[in-house]
C-alpha positions in Angstrom: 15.1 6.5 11.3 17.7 8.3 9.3 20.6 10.7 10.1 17.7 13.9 9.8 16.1 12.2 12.6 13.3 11.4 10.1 11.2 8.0 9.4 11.4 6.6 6.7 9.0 3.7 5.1 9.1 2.0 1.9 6.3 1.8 -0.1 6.1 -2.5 0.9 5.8 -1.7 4.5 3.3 0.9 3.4 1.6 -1.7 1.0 1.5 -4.6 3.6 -0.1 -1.7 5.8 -3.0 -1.1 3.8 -3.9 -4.4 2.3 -4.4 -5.2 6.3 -6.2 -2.4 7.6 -8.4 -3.2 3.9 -8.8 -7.0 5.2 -9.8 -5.6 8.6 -12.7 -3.3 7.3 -13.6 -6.2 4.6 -14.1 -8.1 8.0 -16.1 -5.9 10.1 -18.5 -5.0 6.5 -18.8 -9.0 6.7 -19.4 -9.3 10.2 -21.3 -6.4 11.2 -21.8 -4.1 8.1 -20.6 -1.1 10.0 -19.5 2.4 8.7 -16.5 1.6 11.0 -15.7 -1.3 8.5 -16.1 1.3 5.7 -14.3 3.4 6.6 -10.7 1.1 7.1 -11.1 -0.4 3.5 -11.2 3.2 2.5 -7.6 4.2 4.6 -6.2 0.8 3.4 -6.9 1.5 -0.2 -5.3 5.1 0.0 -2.3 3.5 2.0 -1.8 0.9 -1.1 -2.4 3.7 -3.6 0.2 6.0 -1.5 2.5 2.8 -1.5 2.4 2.6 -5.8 3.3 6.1 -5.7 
């Protein structure tokens, strides 16, 4: 947290973030082929894109 009272990330932490919640959904499509696991390989991959950015 900075002075502003404000969080602030960098774009690893925010990287790291998505590759994992992508591994997580690549998991559950593997598993159980659920719309769940869809779903968090789509929020990791705009978390790594947000991350390049």
């Amino acid at each position: 947290m900075d002075k502003s009272g404000k969080f602030f990330l960098s774009p690893l932490s925010i990287r790291i973030a998505g590759a994992v919640i992508g591994s997580a959904g690549f998991f559950l499509i593997a598993v159980n082929a659920t719309i769940f696991g869809t779903a968090l390989v789509g929020v990791g991959s705009l978390l790594i894109a947000v991350g390049e950015n």
